[in-house]
C-alpha positions as CSV (number, residue, x, y, z in Angstrom):
1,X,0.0,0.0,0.0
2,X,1.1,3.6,-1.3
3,X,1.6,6.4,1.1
4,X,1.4,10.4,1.1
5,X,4.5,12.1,2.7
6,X,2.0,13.7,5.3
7,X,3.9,15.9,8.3
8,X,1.9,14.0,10.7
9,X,2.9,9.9,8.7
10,X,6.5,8.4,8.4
11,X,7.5,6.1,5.6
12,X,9.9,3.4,7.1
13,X,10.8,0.1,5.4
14,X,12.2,-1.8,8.6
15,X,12.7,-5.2,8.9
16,X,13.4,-7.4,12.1
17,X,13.5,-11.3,11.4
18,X,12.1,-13.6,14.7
19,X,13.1,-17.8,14.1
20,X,11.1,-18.5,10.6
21,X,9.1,-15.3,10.3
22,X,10.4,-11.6,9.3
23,X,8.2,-8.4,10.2
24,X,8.8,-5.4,7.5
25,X,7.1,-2.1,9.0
26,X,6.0,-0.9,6.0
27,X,4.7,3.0,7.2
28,X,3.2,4.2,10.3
29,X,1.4,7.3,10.6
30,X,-1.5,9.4,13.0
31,X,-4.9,8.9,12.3
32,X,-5.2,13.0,13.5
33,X,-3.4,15.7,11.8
34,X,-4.8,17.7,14.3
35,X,-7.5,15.9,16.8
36,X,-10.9,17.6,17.4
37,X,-10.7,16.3,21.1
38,X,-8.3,16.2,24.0
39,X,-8.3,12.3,24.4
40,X,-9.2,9.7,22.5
41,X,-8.8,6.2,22.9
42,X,-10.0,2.2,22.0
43,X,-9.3,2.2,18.0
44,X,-10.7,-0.1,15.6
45,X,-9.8,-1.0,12.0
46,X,-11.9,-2.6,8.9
47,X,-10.7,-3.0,5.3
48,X,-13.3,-1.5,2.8
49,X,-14.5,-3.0,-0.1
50,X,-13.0,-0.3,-2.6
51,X,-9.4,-1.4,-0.9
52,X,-10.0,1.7,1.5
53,X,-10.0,1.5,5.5
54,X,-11.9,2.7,7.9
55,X,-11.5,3.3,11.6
56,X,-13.3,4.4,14.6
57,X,-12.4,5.6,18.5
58,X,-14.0,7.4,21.1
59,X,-13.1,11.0,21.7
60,X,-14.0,13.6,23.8
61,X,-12.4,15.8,26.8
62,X,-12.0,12.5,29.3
63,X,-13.3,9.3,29.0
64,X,-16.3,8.4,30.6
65,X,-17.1,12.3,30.1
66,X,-20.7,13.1,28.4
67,X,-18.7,14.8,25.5
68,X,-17.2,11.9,24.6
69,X,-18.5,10.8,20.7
70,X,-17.4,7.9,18.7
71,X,-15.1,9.4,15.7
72,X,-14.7,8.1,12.7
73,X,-11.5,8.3,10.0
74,X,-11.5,7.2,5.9
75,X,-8.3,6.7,4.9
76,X,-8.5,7.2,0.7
77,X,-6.2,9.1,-1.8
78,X,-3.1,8.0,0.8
79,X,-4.2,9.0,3.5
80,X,-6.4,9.8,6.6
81,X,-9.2,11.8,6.1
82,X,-10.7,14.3,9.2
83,X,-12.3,12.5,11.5
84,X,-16.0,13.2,11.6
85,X,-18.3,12.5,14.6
86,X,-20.7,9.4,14.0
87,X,-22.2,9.0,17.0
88,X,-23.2,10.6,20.5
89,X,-24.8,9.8,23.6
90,X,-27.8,11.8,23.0
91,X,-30.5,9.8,24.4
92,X,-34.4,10.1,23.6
93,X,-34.9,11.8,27.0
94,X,-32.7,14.4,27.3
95,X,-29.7,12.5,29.0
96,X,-26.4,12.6,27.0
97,X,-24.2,10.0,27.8
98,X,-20.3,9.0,27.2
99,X,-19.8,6.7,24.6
100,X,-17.0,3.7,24.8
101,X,-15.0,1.1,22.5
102,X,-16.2,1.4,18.8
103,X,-15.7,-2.0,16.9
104,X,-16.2,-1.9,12.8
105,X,-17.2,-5.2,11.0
106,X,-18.5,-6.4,7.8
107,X,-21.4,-8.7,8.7
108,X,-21.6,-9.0,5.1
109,X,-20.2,-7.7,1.6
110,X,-22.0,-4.9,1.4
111,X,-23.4,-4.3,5.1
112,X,-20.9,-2.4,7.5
113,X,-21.7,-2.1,11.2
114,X,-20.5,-0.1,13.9
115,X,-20.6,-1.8,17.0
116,X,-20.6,0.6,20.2
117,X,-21.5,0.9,24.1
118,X,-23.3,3.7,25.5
119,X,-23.9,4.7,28.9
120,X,-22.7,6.1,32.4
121,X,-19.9,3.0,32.6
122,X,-18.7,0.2,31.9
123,X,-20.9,-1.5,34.7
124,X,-23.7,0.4,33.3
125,X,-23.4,0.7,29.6
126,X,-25.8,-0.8,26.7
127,X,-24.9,-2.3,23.1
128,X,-25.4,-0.1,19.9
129,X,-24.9,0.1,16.4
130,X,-25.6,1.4,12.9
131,X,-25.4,-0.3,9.8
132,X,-24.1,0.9,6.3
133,X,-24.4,-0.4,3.1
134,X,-22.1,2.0,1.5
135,X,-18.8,1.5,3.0
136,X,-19.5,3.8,5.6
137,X,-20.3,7.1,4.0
138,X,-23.5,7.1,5.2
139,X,-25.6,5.5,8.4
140,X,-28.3,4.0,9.4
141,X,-30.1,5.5,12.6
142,X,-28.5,4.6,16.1
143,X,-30.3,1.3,17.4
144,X,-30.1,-0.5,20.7
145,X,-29.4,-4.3,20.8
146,X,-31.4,-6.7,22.9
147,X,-32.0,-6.2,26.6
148,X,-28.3,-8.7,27.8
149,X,-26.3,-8.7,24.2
150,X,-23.4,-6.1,24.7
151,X,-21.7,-6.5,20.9
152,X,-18.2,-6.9,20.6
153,X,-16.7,-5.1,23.4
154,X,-13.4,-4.4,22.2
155,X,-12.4,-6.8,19.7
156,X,-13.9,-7.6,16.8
157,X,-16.2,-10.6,16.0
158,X,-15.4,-13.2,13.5
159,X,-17.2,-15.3,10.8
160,X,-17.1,-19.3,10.8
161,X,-16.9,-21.0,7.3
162,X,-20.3,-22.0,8.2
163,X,-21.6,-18.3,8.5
164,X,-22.2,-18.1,12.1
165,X,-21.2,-14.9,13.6
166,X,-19.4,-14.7,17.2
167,X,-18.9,-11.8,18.9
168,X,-16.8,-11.8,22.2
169,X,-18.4,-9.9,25.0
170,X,-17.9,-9.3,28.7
171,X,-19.4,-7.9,31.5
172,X,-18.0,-5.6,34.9
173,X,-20.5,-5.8,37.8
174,X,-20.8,-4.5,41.0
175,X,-21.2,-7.2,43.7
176,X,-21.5,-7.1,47.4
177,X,-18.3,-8.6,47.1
178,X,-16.2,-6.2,44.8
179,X,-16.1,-5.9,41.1
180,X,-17.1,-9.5,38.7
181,X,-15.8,-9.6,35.7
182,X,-17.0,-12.2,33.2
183,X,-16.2,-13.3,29.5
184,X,-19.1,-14.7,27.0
185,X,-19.7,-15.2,23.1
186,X,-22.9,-13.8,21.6
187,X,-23.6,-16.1,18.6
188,X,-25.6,-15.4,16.1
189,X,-26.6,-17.5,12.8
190,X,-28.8,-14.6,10.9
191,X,-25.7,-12.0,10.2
192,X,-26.5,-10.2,13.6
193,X,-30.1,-10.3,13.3
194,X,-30.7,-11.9,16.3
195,X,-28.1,-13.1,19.4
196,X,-27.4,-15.7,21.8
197,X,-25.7,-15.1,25.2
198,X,-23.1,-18.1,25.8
199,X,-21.3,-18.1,28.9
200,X,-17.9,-19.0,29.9
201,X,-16.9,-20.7,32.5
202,X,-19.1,-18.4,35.4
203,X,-17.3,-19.5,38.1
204,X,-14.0,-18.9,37.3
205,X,-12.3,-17.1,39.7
206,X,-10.6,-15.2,37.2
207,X,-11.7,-11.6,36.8
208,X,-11.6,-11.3,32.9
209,X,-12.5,-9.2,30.0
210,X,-12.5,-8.0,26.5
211,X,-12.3,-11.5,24.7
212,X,-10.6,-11.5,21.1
213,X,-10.9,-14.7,19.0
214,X,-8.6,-17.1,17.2
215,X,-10.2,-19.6,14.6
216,X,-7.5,-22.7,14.5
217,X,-11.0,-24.4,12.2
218,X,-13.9,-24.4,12.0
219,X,-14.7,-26.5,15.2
220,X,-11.6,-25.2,17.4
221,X,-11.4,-22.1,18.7
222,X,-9.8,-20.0,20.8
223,X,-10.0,-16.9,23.1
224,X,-7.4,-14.6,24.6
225,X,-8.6,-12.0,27.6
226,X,-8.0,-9.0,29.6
227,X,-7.5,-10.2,33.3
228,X,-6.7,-8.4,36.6
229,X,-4.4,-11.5,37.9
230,X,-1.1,-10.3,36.0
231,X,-1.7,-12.4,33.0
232,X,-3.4,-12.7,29.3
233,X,-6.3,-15.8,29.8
234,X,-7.7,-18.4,27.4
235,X,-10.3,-20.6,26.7
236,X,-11.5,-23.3,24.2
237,X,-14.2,-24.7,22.1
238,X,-14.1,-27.9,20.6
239,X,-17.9,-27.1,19.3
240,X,-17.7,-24.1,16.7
241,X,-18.0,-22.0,20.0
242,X,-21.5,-23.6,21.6
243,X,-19.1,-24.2,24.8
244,X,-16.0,-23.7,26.6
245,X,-13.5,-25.1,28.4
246,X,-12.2,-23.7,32.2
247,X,-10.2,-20.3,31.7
248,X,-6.8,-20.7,32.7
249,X,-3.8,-18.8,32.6
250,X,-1.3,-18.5,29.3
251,X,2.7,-17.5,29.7
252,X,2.1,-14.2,28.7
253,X,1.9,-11.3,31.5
254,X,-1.0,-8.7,31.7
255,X,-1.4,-5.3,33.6
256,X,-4.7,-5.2,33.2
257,X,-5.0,-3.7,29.7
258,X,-6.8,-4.8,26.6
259,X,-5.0,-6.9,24.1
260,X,-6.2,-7.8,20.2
261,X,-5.3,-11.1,18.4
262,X,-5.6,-12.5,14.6
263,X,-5.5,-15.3,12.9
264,X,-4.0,-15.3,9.9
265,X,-5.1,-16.6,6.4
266,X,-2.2,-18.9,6.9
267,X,-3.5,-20.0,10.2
268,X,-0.6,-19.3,12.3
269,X,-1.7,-16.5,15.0
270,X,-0.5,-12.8,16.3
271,X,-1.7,-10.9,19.5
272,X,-1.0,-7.5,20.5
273,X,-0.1,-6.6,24.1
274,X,1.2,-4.8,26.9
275,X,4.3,-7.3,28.2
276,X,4.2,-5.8,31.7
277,X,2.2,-6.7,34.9
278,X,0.5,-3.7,36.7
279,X,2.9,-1.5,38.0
280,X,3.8,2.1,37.2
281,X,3.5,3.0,33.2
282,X,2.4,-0.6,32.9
283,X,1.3,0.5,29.4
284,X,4.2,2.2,28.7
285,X,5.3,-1.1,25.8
286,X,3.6,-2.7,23.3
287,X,4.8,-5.9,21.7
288,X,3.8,-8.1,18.7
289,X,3.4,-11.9,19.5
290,X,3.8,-14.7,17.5
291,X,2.2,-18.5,17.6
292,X,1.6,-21.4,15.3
293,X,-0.4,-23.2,17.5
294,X,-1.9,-20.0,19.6
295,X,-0.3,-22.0,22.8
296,X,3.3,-20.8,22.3
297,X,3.9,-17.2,21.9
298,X,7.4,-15.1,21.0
299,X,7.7,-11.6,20.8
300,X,8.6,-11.0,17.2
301,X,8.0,-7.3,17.3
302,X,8.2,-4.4,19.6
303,X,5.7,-1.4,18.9
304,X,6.8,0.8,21.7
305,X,9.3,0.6,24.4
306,X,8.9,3.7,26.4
307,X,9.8,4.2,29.8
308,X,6.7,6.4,30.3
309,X,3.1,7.3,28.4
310,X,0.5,5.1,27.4
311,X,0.7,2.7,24.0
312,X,-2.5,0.6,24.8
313,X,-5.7,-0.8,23.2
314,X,-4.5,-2.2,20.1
315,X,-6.6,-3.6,17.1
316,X,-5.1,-5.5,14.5
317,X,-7.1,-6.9,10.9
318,X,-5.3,-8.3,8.0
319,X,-5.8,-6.6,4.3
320,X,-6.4,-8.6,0.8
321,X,-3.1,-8.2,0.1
322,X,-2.1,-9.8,3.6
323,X,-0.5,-7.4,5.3
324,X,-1.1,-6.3,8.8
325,X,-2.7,-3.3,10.1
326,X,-2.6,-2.1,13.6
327,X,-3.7,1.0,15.5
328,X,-3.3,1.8,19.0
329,X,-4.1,4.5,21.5
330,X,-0.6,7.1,21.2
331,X,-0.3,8.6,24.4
332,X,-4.4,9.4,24.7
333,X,-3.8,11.9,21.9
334,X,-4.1,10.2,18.9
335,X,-4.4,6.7,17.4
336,X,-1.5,5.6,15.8
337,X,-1.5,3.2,12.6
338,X,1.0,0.7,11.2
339,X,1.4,-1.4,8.0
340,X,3.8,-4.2,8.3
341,X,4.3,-7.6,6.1
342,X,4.7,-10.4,7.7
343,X,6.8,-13.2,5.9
């Protein structure tokens, strides 16, 4: 993919080699020449049918802030358009409310949703989204999903060869005993139309959120999480995702910060994270991993090594052309977005 010398992108042609795999960076640039908001934050990332991207975060003065919109960036011609808002909190009665996490996803060829939460917080927030059918340059009105389906809360879903639709979900509620959090798959067999709520494994006593999904078949899947207990978690299915094994933990540490993960149309596997536990500027690095079997993991790439600031909340998609594309929150000012080639 061609690039525009921008002053806000960098062309780099970088290349670091990891056992049998290399990883070119092929440009990195800002999704915000100059951004309309003084933080943004939780980026996601869809390949357009006309070969274009899209991508979406929430910006506003603070999160959790009534101001805060869900913002949305074309990048055509070589480059990222200005972000325009798409959607607010404006409710029916008056009440505006922050908005959180934007996920893009093509539930079909030529139907685009935008997947979003809406609310006071994460303990209180509802599932919405609008549809396009023109690669995003126009919407459908804001709708509300079901009373108990969230959408994708951070990650995107993912598509079986069989057409069902998973989206991984989670929940943060307030108990008598502190703060739950739970992981679950909404599944649905209509292209979104309608949802089922699958738990996994309630009684863990793992506080986990913000699945992503790997797809090692069509049977066999896989999910990496968000945890408060130092370290990324996983589950499996066996059944196309109808159940799941126990949550355990993997080898990779955690501090408490969301992670995104891919499979690729090869079917080996990469997952972007934070490789700290929670300590001060615990977000401060962000690494590439890589797996062939989604068990064993090595760092192939590092994104950021700071010893300071935030690098967090990454989302990663692969194009038609099979390169990767990741962005990530940049300090809470912008989003930042990389190209690379994976060989």
């Amino acid at each position: 993919m061609k690039v525009s010398a921008l002053p806000f992108l960098f062309l780099v042609m970088v290349t670091s080699v990891f056992g049998q795999i290399s990883v070119e960076k092929i440009n990195e640039t800002f999704l915000y020449s100059i951004p309309p908001f003084k933080q943004c934050h939780a980026s996601t990332l869809v390949e357009l049918s006309d070969n274009s991207f899209l991508a979406a975060a929430f910006g506003g003065t603070r999160e959790g802030n009534k101001d805060v919109a869900i913002w949305l960036s074309r990048y055509e011609n070589n480059s990222w358009q200005e972000p325009t808002r798409v959607a607010t909190g404006a409710s029916a009665n008056g009440i505006v409310y922050p908005n959180w996490n934007p996920v893009l996803y093509k539930t079909a060829p030529t139907e685009l949703v935008l997947f979003y939460k809406t609310g006071p917080s994460p303990r209180a927030w509802w599932g919405m989204y609008k549809v396009s059918l023109d690669n995003g340059h126009t919407w459908g009105p804001p709708q509300r999903l079901p009373e108990g389906i969230l959408g994708p809360i951070k990650n995107k879903p993912v598509t079986l060869a069989n057409g069902t639709l998973l989206s991984p979900s989670s929940t943060e509620t307030r108990t008598t005993e502190g703060l739950s959090w739970k992981v679950h798959i909404e599944k649905s067999i209509d292209g979104g139309k309608h949802w089922v709520k699958i738990p996994i494994d309630p009684e863990t006593p793992y506080d986990v959120i913000q699945p992503s999904i790997l797809v090692h078949s069509q049977d066999s899947l896989q999910i990496l999480c968000r945890s408060r207990n130092d370290a990324i978690m996983q589950s499996f299915s066996y059944d196309g995702g109808n159940t799941w094994s126990a949550i355990s933990k993997t080898s990779l540490p955690n501090p408490n910060s969301g992670t995104d993960a891919l499979t690729l149309t090869n079917g080996t596997h990469l997952l972007v994270y934070n490789p700290l536990i929670n300590g001060k500027d615990d977000r401060s690095k962000l690494n590439i991993a890589y797996s062939e079997d989604g068990n064993t993991w090595e760092d192939v790439y590092v994104l950021e090594d700071q010893t300071k600031g935030e690098y967090s909340y990454p989302a990663i998609i692969q194009d038609e052309d099979d390169n990767i594309h990741i962005t990530y929150t940049y300090q809470r000012k912008n989003i930042k977005h990389l190209t690379l080639a994976i060989k």
